[in-house]
Z-matrix of the N, CA and C atoms (Angstrom, degrees):
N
C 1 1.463
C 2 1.523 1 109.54
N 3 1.489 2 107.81 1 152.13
C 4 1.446 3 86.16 2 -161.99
C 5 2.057 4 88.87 3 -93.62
N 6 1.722 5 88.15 4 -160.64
C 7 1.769 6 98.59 5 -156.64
C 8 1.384 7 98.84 6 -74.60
N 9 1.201 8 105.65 7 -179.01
C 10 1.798 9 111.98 8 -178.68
C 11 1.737 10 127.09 9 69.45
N 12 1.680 11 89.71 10 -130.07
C 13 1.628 12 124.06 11 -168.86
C 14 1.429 13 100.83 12 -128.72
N 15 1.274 14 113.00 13 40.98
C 16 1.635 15 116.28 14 -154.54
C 17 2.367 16 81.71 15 -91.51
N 18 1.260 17 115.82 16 155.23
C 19 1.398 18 138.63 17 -179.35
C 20 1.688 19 110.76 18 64.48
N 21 1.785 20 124.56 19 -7.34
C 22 1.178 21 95.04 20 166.98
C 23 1.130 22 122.22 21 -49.44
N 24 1.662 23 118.96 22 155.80
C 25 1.487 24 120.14 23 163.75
C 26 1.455 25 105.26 24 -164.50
N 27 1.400 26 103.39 25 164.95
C 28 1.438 27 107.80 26 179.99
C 29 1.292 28 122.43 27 -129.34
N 30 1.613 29 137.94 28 143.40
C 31 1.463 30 122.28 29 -177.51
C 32 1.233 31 83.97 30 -166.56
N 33 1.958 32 89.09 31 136.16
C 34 1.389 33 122.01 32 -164.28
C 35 1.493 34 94.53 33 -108.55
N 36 1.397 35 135.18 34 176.04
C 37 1.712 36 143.13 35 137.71
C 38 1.323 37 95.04 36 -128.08
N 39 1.376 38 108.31 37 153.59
C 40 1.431 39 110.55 38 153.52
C 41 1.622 40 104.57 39 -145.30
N 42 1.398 41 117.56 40 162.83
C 43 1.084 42 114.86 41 -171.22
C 44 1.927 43 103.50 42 -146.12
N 45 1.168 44 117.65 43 133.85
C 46 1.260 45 87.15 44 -171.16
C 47 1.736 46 86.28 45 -166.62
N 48 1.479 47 92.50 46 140.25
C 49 1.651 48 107.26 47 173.58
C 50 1.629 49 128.64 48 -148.91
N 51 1.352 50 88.81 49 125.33
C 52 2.228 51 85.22 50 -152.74
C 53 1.648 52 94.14 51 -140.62
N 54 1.053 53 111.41 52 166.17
C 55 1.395 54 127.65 53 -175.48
C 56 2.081 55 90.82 54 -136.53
N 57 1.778 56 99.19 55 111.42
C 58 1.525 57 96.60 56 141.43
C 59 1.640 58 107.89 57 -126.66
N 60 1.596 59 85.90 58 147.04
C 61 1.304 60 97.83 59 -179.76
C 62 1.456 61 118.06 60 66.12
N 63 1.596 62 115.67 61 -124.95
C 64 1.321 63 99.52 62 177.89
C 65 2.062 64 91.15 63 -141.89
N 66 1.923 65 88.45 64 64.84
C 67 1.516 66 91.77 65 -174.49
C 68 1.813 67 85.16 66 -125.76
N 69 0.935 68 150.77 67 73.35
C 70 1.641 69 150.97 68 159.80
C 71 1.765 70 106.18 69 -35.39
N 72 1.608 71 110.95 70 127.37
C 73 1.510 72 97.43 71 171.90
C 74 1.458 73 93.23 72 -155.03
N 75 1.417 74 139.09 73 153.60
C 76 1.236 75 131.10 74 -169.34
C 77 1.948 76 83.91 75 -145.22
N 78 1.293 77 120.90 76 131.90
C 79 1.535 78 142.66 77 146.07
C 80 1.008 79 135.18 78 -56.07
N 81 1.007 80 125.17 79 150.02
C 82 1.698 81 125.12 80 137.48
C 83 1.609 82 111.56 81 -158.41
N 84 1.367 83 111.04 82 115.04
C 85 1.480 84 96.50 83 167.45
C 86 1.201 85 111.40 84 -146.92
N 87 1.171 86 125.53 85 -172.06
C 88 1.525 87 130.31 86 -159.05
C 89 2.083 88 103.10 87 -148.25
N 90 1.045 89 109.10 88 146.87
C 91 1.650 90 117.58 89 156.97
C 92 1.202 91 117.72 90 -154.44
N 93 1.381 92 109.49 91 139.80
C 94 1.782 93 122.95 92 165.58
C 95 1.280 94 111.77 93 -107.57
N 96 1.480 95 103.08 94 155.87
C 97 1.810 96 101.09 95 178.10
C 98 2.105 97 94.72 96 -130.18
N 99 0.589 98 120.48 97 164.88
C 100 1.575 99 112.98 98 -166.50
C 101 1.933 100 88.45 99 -158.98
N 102 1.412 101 125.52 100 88.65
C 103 1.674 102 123.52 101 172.27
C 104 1.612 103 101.87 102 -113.71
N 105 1.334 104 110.39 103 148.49
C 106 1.333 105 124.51 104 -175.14
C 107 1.785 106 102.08 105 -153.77
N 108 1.490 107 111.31 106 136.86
C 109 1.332 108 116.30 107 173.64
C 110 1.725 109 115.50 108 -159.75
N 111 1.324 110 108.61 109 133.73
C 112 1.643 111 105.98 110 -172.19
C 113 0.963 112 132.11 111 -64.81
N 114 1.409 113 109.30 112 165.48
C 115 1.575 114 105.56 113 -176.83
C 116 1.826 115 144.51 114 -27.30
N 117 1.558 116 75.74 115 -48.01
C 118 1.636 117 101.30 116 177.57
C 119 1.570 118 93.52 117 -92.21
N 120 1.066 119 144.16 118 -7.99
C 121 1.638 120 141.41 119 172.26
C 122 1.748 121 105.43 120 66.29
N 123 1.238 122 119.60 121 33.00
C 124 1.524 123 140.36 122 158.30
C 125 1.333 124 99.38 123 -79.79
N 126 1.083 125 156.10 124 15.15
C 127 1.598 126 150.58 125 159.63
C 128 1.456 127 105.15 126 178.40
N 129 1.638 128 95.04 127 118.97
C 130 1.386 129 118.15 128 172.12
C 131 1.740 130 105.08 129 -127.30
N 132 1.719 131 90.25 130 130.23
C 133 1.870 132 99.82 131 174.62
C 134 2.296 133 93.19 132 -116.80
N 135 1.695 134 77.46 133 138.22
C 136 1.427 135 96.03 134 160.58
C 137 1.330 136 121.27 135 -127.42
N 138 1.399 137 137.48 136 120.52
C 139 1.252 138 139.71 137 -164.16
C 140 1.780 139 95.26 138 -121.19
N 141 1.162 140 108.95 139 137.51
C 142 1.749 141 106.15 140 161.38
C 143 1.837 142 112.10 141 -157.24
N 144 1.072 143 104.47 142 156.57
C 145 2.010 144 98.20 143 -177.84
C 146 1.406 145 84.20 144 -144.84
N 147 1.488 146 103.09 145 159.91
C 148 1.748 147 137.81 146 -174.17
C 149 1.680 148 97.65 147 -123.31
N 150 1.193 149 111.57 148 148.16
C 151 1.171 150 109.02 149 138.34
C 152 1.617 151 99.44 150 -150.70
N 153 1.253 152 122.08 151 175.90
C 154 1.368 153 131.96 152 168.42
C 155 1.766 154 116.09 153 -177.69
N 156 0.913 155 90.37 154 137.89
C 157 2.017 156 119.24 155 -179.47
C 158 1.385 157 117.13 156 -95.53
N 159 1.108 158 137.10 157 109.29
C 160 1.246 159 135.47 158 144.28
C 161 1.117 160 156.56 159 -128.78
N 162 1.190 161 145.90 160 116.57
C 163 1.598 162 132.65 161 -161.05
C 164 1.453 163 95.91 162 -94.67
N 165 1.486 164 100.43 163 143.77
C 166 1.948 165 127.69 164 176.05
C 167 1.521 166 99.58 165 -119.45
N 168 1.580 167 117.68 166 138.53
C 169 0.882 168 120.86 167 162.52
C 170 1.863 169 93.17 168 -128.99
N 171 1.734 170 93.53 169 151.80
C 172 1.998 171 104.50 170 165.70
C 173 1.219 172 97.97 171 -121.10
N 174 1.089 173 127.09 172 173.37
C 175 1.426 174 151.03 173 155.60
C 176 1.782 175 112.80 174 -153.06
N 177 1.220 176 118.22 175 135.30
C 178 1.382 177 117.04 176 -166.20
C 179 1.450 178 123.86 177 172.56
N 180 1.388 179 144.59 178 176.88
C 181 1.282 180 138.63 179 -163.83
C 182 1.750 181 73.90 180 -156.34
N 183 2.048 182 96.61 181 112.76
C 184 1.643 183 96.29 182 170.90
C 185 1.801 184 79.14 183 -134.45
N 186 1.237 185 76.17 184 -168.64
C 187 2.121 186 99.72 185 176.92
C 188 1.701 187 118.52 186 -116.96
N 189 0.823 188 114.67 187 139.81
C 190 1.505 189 118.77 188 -173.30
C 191 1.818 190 107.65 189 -93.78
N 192 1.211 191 113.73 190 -20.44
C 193 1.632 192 135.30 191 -169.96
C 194 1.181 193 117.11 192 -113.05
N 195 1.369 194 120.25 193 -41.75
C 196 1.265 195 113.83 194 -159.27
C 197 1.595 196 128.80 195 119.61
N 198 1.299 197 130.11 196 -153.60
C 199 1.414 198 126.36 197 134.44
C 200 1.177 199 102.33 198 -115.54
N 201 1.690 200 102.38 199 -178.35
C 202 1.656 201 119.18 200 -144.07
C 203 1.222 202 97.50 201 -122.92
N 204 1.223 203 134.49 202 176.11
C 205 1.193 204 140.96 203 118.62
C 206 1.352 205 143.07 204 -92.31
N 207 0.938 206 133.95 205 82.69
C 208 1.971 207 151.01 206 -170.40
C 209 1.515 208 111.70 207 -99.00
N 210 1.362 209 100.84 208 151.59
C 211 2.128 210 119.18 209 174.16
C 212 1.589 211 76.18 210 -104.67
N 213 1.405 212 96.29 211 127.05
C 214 1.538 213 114.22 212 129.52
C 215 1.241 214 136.25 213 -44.17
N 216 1.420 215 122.00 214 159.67
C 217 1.740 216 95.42 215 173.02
C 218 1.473 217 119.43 216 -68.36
N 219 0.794 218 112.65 217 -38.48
C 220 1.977 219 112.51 218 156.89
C 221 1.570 220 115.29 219 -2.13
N 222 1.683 221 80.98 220 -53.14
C 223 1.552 222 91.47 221 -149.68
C 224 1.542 223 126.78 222 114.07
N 225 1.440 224 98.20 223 -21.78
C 226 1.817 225 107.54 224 166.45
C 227 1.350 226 113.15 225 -56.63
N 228 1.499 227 124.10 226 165.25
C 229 1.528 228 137.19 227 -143.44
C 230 1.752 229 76.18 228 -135.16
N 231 1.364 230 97.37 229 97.65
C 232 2.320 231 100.86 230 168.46
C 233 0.857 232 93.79 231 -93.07
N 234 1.349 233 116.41 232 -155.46
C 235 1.418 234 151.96 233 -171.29
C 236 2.011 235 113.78 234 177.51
N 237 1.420 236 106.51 235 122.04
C 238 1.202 237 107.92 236 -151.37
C 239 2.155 238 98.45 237 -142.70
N 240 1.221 239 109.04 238 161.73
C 241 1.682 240 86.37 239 165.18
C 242 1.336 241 109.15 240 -112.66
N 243 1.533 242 102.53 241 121.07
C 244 1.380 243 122.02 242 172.23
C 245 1.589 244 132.16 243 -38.48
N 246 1.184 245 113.72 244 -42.32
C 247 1.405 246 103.21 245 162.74
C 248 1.501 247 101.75 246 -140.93
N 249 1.474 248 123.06 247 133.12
C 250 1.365 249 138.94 248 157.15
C 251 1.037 250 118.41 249 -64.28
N 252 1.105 251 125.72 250 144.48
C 253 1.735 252 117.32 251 161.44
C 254 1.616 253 102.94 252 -152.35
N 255 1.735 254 135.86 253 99.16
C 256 0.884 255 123.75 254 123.37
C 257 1.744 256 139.77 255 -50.88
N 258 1.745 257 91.81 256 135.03
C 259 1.907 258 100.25 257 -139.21
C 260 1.703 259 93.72 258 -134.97
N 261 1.141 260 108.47 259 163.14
C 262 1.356 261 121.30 260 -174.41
C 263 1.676 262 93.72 261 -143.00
N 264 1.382 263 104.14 262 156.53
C 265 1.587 264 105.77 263 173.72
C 266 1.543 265 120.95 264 -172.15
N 267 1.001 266 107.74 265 100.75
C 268 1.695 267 122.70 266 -171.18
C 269 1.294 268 115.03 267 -78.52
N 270 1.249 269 147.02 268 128.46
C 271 1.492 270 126.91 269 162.05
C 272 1.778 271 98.47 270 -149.76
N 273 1.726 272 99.68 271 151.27
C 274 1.331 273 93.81 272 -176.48
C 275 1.929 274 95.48 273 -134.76
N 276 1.718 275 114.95 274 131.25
C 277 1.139 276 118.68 275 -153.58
C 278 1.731 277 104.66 276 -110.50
N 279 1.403 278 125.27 277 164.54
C 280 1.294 279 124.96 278 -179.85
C 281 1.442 280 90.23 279 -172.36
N 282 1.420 281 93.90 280 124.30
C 283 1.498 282 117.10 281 168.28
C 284 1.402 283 102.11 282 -136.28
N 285 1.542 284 98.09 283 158.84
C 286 2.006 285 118.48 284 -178.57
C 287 1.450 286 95.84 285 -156.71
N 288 1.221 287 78.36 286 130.69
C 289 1.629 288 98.90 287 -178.07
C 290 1.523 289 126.61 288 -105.82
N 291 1.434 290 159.87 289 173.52
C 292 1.207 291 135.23 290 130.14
C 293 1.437 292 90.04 291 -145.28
N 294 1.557 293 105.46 292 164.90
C 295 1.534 294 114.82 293 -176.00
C 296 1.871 295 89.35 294 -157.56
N 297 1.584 296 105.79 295 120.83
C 298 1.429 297 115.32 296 166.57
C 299 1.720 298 106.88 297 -113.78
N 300 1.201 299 104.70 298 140.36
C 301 1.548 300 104.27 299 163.24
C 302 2.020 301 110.79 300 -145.46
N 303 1.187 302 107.61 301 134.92
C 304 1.660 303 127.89 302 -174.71
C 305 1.564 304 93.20 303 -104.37
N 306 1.602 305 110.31 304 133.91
C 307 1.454 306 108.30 305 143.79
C 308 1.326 307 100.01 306 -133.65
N 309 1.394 308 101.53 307 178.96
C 310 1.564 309 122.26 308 -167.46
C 311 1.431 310 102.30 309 -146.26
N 312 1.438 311 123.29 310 135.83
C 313 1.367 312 126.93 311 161.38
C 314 1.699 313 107.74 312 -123.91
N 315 0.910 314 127.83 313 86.00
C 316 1.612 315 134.69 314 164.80
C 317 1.401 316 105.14 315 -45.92
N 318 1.228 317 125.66 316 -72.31
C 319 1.308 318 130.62 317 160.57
C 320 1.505 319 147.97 318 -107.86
N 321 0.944 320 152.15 319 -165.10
C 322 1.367 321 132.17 320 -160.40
C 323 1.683 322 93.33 321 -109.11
N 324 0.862 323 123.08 322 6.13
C 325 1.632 324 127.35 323 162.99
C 326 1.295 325 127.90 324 -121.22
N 327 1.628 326 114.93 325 -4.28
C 328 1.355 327 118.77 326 173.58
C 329 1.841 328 113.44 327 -114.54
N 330 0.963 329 109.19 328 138.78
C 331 1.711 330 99.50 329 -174.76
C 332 1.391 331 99.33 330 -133.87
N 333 0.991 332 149.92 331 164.12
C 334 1.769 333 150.39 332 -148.29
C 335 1.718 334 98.15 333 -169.01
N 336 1.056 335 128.44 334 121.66
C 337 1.785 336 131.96 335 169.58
C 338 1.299 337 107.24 336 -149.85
N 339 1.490 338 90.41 337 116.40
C 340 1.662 339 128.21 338 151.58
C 341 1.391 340 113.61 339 -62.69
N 342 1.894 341 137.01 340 115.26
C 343 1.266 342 143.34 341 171.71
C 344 1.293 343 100.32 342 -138.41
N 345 2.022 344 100.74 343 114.66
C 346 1.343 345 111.30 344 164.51
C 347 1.386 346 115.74 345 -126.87
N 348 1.715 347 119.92 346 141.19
C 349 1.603 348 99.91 347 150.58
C 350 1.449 349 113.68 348 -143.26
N 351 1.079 350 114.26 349 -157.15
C 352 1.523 351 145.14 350 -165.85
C 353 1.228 352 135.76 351 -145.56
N 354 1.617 353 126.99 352 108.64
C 355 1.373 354 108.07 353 -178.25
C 356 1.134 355 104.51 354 -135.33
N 357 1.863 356 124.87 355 165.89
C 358 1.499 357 101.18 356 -162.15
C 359 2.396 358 67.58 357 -163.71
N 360 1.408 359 76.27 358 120.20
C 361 1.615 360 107.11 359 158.40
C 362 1.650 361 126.82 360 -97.02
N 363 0.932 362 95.34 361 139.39
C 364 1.866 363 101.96 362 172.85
C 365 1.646 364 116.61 363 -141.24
N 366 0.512 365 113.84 364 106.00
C 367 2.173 366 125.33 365 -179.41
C 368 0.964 367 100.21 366 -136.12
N 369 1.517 368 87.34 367 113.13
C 370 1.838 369 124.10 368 143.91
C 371 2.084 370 111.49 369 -96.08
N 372 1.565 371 79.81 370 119.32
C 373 1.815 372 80.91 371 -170.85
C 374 1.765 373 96.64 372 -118.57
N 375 1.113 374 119.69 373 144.07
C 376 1.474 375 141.55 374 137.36
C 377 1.466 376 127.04 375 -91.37
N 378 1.887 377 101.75 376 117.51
C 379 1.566 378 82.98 377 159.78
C 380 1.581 379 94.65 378 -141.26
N 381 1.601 380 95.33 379 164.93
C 382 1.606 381 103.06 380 -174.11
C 383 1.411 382 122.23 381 -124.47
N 384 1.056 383 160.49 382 40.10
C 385 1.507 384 147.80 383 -125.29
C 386 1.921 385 89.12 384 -106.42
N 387 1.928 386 92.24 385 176.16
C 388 1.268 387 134.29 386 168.78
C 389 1.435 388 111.14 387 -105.88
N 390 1.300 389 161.21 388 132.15
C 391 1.265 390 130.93 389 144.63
C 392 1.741 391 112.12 390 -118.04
N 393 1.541 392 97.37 391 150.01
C 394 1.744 393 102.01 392 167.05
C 395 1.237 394 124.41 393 -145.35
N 396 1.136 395 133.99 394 147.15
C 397 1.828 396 130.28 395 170.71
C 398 1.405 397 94.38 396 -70.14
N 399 1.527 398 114.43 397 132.42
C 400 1.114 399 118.67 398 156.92
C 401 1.826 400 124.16 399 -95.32
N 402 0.998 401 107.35 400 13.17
C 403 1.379 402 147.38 401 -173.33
C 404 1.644 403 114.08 402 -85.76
N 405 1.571 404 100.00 403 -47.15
C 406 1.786 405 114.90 404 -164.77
C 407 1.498 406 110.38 405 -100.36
N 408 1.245 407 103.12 406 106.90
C 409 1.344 408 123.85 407 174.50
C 410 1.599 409 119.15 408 78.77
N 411 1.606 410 86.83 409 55.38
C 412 1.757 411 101.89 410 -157.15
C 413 1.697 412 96.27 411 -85.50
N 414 0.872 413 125.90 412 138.71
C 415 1.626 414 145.86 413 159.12
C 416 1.895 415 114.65 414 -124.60
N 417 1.437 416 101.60 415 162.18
C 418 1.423 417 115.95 416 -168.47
C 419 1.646 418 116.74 417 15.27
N 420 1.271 419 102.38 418 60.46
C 421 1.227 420 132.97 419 147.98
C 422 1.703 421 118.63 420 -34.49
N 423 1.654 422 117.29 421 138.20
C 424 1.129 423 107.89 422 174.23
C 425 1.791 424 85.57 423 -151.31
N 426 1.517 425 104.73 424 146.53
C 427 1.622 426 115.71 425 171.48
C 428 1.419 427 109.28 426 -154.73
N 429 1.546 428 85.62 427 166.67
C 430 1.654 429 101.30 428 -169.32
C 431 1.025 430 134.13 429 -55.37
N 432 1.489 431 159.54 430 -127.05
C 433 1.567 432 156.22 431 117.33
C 434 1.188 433 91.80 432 -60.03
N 435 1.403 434 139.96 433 -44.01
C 436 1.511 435 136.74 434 170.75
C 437 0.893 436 156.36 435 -87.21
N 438 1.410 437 92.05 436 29.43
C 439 1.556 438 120.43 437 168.05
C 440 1.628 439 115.75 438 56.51
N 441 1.424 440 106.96 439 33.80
C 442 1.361 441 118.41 440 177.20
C 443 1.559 442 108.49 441 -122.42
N 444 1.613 443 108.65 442 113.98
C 445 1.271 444 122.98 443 -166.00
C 446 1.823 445 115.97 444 -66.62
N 447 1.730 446 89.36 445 135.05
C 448 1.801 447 108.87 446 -154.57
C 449 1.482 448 103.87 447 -97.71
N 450 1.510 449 106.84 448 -40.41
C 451 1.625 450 108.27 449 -177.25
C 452 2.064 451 99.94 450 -169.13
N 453 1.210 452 83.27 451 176.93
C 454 1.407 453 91.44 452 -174.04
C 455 1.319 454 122.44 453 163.46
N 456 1.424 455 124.56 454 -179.72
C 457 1.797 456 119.81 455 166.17
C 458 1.195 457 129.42 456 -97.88
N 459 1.140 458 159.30 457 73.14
C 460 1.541 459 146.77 458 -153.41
C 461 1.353 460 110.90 459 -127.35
N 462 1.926 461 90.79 460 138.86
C 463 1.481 462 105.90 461 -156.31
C 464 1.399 463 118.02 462 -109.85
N 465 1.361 464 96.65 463 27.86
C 466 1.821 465 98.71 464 175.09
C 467 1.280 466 105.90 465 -76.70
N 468 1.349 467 100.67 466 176.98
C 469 1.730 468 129.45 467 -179.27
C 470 1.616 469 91.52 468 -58.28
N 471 1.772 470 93.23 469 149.58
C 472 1.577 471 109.17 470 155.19
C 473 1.696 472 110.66 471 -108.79
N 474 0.939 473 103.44 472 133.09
C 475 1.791 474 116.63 473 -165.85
C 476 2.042 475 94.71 474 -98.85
N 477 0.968 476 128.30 475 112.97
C 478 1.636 477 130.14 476 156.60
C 479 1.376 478 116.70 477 -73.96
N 480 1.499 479 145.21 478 158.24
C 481 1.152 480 127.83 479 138.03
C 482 1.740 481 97.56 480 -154.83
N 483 0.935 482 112.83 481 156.60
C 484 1.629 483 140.88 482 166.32
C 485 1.432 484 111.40 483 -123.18
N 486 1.890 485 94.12 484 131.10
C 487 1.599 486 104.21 485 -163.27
C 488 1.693 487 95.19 486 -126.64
N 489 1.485 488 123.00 487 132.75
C 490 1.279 489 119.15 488 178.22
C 491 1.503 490 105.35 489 -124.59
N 492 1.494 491 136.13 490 135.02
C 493 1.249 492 144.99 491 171.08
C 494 1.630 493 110.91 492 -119.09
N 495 0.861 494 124.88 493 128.23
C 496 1.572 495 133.65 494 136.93
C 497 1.394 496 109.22 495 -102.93
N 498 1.464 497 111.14 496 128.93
C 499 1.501 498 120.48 497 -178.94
C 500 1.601 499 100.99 498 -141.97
N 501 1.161 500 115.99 499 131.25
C 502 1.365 501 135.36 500 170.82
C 503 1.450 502 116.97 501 -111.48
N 504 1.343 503 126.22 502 126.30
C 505 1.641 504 128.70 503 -173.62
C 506 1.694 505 103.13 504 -121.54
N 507 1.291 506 150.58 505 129.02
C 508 1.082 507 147.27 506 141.17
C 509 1.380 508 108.98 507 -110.32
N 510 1.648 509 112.28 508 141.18
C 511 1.365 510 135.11 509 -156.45
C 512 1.646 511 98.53 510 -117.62
């Protein structure tokens, strides 16, 4: 057998699939840790790698702007959100990891460490939205005590778009 702490190792799975809110994301990843150090503990190696998979899904009605500030035809000073966008958004993730580290003790007062790693991303994303002013070409209007608009008719344009990314990161 060889010297030391030589074949500990460790390996996890996890698997996991949950819905909060209205954010859906399902896992899978894995890690090993692989440490070894000699007899006399004058050289210790630690080796370990990650990887993990996951797909995210959103679904939701957010704003790209904000709210606004607008006069009614009145002439009153509302407050409304400027652009809507019911949105959809797919993305599916992959990361790999590795992390090595060497030390050395020559003597009982000198210690020497080697720390390296590696990380490497991959995303494929979908997104899909609608957008509209709810603001533009507003009729039968209704608002709060605070003059922040509750419902109504508005006859602006509906804007579509579909957004596609592939993005790759190495660390």
């Amino acid at each position: 057998m060889p010297p030391g702490n030589c074949g500990i190792s460790e390996r996890s799975y996890n698997d996991v699939a949950a819905r909060i809110d209205d954010f859906i994301w399902c896992q899978w990843a894995e890690v090993g840790r692989l440490t070894w150090h000699g007899d006399d503990e004058g050289l210790g190696l630690m080796l370990s790698g990650s990887y993990d998979r996951r797909s995210l899904s959103q679904q939701g009605l957010g704003t790209f702007s904000g709210y606004t500030r607008y006069k009614d035809s009145s002439g009153t000073v509302r407050y409304g959100n400027s652009d809507a966008r019911p949105e959809e958004i797919q993305e599916h993730r992959q990361n790999t990891g590795l992390d090595a580290a060497v030390q050395w003790r020559p003597t009982a007062d000198t210690e020497i460490t080697a720390h390296s790693f590696y990380s490497h991303l991959k995303s494929n994303r979908g997104r899909w939205w609608l957008s509209f002013t709810p603001t533009a070409g507003l009729s039968n209007a209704t608002y709060s005590p605070d003059d922040i608009l509750l419902s109504g008719t508005a006859t602006g344009p509906v804007l579509t778009n579909t957004e596609f990314a592939n993005t790759k990161a190495d660390v």
